[in-house]
C-alpha positions as CSV (number, residue, x, y, z in Angstrom):
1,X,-15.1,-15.9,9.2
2,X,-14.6,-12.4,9.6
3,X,-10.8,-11.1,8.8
4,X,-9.5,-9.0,11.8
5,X,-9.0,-5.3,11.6
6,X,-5.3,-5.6,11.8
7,X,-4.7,-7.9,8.8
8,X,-6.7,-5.5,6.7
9,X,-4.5,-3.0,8.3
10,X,-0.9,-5.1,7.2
11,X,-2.4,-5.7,4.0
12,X,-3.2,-1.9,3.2
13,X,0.4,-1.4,4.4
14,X,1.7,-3.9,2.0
15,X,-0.4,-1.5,-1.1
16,X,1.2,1.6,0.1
17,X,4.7,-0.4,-0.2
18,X,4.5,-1.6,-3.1
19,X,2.9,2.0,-5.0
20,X,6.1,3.3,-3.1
21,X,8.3,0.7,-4.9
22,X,6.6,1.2,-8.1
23,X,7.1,4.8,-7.9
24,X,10.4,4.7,-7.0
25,X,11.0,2.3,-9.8
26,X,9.8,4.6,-12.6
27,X,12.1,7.5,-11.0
28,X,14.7,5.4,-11.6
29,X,14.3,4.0,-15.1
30,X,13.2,7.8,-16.0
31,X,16.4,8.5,-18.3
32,X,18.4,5.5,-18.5
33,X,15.3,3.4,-20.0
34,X,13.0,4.5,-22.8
35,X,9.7,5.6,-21.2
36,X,7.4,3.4,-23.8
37,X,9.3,0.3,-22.8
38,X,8.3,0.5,-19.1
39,X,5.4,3.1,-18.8
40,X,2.7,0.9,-20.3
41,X,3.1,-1.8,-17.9
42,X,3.7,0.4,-15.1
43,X,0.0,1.7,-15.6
44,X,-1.4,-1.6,-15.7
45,X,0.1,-2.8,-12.3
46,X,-1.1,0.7,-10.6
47,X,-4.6,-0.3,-12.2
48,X,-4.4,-3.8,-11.0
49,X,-3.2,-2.8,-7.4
50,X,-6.3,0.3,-7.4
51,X,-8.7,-2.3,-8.3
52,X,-6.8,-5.3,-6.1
53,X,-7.0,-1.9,-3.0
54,X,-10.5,-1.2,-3.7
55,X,-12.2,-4.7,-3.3
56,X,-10.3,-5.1,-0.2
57,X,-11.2,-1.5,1.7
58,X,-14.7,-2.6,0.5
59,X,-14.4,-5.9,2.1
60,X,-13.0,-4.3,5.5
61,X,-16.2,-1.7,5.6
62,X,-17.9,-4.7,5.1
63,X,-16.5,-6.6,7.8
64,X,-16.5,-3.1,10.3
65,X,-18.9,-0.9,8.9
66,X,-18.8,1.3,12.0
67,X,-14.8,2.3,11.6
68,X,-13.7,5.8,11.7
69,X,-13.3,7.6,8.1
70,X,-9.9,7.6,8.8
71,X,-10.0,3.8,7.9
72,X,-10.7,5.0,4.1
73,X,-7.3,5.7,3.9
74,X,-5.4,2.5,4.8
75,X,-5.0,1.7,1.4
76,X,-4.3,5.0,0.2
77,X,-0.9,6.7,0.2
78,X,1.9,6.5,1.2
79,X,3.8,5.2,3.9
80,X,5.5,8.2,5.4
81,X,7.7,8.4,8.3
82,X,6.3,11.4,10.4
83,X,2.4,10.7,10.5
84,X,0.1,13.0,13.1
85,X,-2.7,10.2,13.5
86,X,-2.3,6.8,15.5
87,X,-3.3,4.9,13.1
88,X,-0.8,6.4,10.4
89,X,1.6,5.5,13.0
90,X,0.8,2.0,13.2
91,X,0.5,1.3,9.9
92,X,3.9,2.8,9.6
93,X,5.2,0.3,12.4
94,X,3.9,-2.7,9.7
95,X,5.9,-0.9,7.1
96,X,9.1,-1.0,9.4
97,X,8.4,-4.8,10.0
98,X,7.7,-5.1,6.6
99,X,10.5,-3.8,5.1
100,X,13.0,-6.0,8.2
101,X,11.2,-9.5,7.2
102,X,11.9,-8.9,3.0
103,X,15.4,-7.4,3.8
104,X,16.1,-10.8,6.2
105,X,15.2,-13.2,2.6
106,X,17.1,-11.1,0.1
């Protein structure tokens, strides 16, 4: 069954978030917690999340080969809050819904 262009969409969203968390993360612990305790680990989750990125993107040109190139970036970046494209802005619309539906379980 083939997954549909919107969940690879909301999953590429999830990516950016979490790159965005980790990022924010490390500028946060920068001073107040000794680089060598949290750096190491830090690289292996951006490795893991790459790799986990990768597969998937490779699974959506799979699934839609014909997509536009600006697909290749789903899983790549950030999510920011101006974006020119439409699909930047949707993807940016998961990351608002995203961000509502964690905030509601905390």
């Amino acid at each position: 069954m083939k997954t549909e262009l919107s969940e690879y969409k909301a999953i590429g969203t999830n990516v950016r978030l979490i790159k965005g968390m980790l990022t924010s993360l490390v500028n946060l612990s920068s001073g107040v917690i000794p680089k060598n305790l949290y750096m190491p680990k830090v690289r292996i989750i951006e490795r893991e999340i790459s790799k986990m990125a990768s597969e998937i993107e490779d699974r959506m040109l799979h699934d839609y080969p014909d997509v536009s190139n600006e697909y290749l970036d789903v899983f790549y970046g950030s999510v920011v809050k101006d974006e020119n494209s439409e699909l930047g802005s949707e993807l940016n619309g998961y990351a608002s819904e995203i961000t509502v539906d964690m905030l509601k379980h905390v």
